[in-house]
N, C-alpha and C positions, 0 to 999 in steps of 0.2 A: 227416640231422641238420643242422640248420641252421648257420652260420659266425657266431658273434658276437662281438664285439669287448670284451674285458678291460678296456676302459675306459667300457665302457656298462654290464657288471657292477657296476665301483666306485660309477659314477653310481645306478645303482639302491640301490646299498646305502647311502650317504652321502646319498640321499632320505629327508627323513621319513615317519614310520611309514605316514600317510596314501597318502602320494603313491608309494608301494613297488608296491601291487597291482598300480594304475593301470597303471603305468610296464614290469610287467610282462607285463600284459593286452593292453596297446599291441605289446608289442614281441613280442608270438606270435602276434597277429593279424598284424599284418605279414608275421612270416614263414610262415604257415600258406599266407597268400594271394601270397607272393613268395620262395620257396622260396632265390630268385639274388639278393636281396637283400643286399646289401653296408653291414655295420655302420660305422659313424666317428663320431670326435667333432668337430663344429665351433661353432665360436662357445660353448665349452662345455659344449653340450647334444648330446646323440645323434641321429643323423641317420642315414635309410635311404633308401641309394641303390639307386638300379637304371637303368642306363644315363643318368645325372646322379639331379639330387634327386629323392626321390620324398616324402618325407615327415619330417617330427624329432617329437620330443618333448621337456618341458622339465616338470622341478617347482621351484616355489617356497614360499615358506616357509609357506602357505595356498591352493595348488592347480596343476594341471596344467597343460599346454597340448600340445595333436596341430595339429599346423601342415600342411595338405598347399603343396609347393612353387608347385603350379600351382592354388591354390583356385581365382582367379575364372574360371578355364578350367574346373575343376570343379564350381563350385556355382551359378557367376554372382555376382548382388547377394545374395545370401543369404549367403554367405560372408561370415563375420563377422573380425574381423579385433583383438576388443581379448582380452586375457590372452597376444600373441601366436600366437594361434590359432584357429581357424573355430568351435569348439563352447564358447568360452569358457570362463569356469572353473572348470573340473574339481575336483571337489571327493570324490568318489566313484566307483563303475563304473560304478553308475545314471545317472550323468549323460553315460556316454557312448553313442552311435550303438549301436543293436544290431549283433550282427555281421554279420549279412549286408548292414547299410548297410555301414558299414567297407570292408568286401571288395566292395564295389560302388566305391567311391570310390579306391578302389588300386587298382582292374583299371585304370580309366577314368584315373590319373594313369599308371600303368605303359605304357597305350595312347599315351597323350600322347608318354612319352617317348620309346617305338618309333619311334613318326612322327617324331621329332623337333619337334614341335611347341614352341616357346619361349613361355617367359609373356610378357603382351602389357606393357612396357614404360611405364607413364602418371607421365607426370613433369610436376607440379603444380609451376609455379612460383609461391610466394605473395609479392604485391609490395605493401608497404605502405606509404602514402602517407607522405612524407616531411615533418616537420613540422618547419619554419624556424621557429629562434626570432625573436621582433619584434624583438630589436635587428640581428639580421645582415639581416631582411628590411626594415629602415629605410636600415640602410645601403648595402645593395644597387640600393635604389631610387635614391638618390641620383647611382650610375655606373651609367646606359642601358645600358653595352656588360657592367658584371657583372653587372646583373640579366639580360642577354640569355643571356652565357654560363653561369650559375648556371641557368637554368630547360632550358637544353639538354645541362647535365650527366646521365649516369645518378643513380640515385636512390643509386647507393652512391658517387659520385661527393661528391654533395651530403653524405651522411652525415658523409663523412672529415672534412668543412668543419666539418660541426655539432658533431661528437664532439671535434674539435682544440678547438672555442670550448669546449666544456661540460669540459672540460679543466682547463681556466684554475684554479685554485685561487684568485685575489684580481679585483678589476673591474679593476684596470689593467693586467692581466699580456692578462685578456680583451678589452679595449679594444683592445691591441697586434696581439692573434692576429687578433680583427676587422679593422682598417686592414689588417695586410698580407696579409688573405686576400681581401679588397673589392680589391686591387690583382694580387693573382695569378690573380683569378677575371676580371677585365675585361680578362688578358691570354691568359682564354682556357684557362689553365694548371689542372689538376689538385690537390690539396690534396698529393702527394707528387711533382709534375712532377720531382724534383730524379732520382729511381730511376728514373725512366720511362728508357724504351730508345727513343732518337732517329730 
């Protein structure tokens, strides 16, 4: 008899009507095919471990989602990744993997986690170009050494500067923040230098 968790019960049943089957159909595949399967709930939604993550489930207010931990280990580039989950949105039973896919894709994540094999880490940093308005890039040009130091600032360096000016609620309050940021920038100095730890 399989071990399941009283709070993946509730979840099932606090599921709409739709999303009930689904969610149950999900979670005896699972354990059909991972008997040591271990129930919990994180990040809200029910999750089936087995020597770490192995797989969750989640419904929303117009469909499911079967999330395996380790997809692109699993499925490669085909592993889809929008409704939170690789088969996207589930909306029926029909739309999900026959079982013997299912239970091909949990053997092959349960192997993963034997081996210990980890999901492979890809951390996108997205950098977007930083766009100086014309009055601070007039004034900047003005003093060599802050236009020097203003282009060798990082890009969130520069933000602080831009976001302090866009700040300004009146043109003279913004005029002010300009002149003494054109003199902390040519001295090299940070838009917060005052916090910075020496």
């Amino acid at each position: 008899m399989p071990t399941t968790d009283p709070r993946v019960d509730a979840y099932i049943e606090q599921a709409a009507p739709f999303a009930q089957p689904i969610l149950r159909h999900l979670r005896a595949v699972v354990h059909d095919t991972c008997p040591e399967v271990e129930e919990t709930m994180k990040w809200s939604f029910p999750h089936f471990m087995y020597q770490g993550m192995l797989c969750s489930t989640a419904a929303f207010k117009a469909h499911c989602a079967l999330n395996f931990w380790k997809a692109e280990l699993l499925m490669g580039d085909a592993a889809q990744r929008d409704a939170m989950g690789q088969f996207g949105r589930i909306t029926t039973l029909d739309e999900l993997p026959p079982v013997p896919q299912l239970q091909a894709y949990l053997r092959q994540a349960m192997q993963l986690n034997q081996d210990g094999v980890a999901q492979p880490r890809v951390r996108t940093r997205v950098t977007t170009a930083v766009t100086v308005p014309d009055d601070l890039q007039a004034a900047l040009a003005l003093v060599p050494a802050a236009q020097q130091h203003f282009s060798e600032f990082t890009p969130g360096k520069q933000r602080e500067y831009i976001a302090w000016l866009d700040e300004a609620k009146t043109e003279a309050t913004r005029a002010r923040r300009r002149e003494q940021a054109v003199e902390w920038i040519a001295e090299g100095k940070a838009r917060n230098w005052k916090y910075e730890k020496c």
